[in-house]
Every structure is written in C-alpha cells, then in structure tokens.
N, C-alpha and C positions, 0 to 999 in steps of 0.2 A: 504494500500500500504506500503514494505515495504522500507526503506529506504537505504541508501547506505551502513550507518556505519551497519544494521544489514546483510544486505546481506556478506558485507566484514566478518564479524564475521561466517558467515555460511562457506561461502566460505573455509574459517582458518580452522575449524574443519572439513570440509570433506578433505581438504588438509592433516592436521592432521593424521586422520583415515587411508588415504588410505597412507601415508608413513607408520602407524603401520600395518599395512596388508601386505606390500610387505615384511616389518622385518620377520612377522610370517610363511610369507608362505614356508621360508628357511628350508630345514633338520635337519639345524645346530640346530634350534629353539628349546628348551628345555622347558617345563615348570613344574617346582617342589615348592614344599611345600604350594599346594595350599591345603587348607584343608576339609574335608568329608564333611562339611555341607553346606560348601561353595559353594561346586559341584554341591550338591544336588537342592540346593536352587535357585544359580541363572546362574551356566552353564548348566547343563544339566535336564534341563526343561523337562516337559511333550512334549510340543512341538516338539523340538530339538529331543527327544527320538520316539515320534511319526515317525518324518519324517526321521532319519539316523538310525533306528532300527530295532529292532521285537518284541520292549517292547515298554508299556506307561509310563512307569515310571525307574528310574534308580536305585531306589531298589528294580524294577521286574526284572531288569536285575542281580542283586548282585544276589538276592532267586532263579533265574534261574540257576546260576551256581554253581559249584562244591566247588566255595570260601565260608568259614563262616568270614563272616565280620561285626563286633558288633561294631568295636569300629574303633578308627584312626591307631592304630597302625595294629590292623588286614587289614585296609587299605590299609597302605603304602606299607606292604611287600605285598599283594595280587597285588597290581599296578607293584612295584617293578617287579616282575616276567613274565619270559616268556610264561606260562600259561595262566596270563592275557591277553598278547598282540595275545596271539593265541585264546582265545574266543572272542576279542572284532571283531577281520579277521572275527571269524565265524559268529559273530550274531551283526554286524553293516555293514555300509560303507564304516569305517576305514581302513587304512591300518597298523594304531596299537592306544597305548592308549594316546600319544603324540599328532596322529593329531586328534583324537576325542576333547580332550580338549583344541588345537588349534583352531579348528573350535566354538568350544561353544564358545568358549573368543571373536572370532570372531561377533559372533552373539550376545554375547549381547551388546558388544560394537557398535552393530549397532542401538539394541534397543533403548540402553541408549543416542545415539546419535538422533535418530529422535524420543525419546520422551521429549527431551529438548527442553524448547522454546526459541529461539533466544532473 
C-alpha cells in the first residue's frame, strides 16, 4: 500500500508533466539544438517511428530520402530546410519537423515518467 507522502509525490509529477505538455503543445513551441544522436537514441525510437511513420527506424527514414546526412552538421541544414518539412508531410503524421520532435519529447517524457518508481 502506498502511502500519502508517495502518492503526493506522484500526484507533483503528473501535475508537472501535464503543465509541460500544455507549454509544448503551442505553435509558438520551438525546439532547436537538440543533437543527431540524441534523436536517434532516445526520441525517435523504433517504436515512435513504427507507429507515426512508414519507417522502423529513423535512419531508414534519412536513406529513404533525397538528404545525405553523415554527420550533425549535414543535419542541421537538412532539418533547417523546407524540403525536410515537406518529406516529413509526406512520409509521417506530422504536420512538419517541429511537431514530430515535439511529440517524441512528449513520449519519452512519459516513459521516463512511468518508468520511475515513486
């Protein structure tokens, strides 16, 4: 059985969580200099790519496209661009590259939240 003080404690971080969810879910919401591997490793998961895609992975998605991206900076500019945000239209559920990696952030911060033990 859990107790008070841990339930309050629960309580605190889904209260938490869901004031950063209503921040992100704005247009206004930017997110920049997150970096390649970063992405790779723990936003845009196999999963995540399974279920918002047409790829299993997010470097099947890079080799599917028209982009050569080797490194971070082939990256940045590749993201940076409107060409990016017009294949991710075509071949996700996004509506550009912004709310793709909003939604990742989204999800794993929910991971991370319900794989904590109180």
């Amino acid at each position: 059985m859990k107790s008070e003080a841990d339930e309050s404690k629960l309580r605190k971080r889904m209260d938490d969580l869901h004031k950063n969810i209503d921040i992100m879910k704005g247009d206004k919401f930017r997110i920049t200099n997150i970096n390649l591997d970063y992405i790779k490793k723990e936003l845009l998961t196999p999963i995540l790519m399974e279920k918002h895609t047409k790829f299993s992975s997010f470097d099947m998605m890079i080799k599917s496209s028209e982009f050569k991206i080797e490194n971070e900076l082939e990256f940045k500019d590749a993201s940076n661009s409107t060409k990016w945000n017009e294949y991710i239209i075509k071949s996700t559920e996004f509506k550009n590259w912004n709310e793709m990696l909003r939604i990742a952030v989204l999800e794993r911060a929910t991971r991370k939240l319900m794989s904590k033990k109180v």
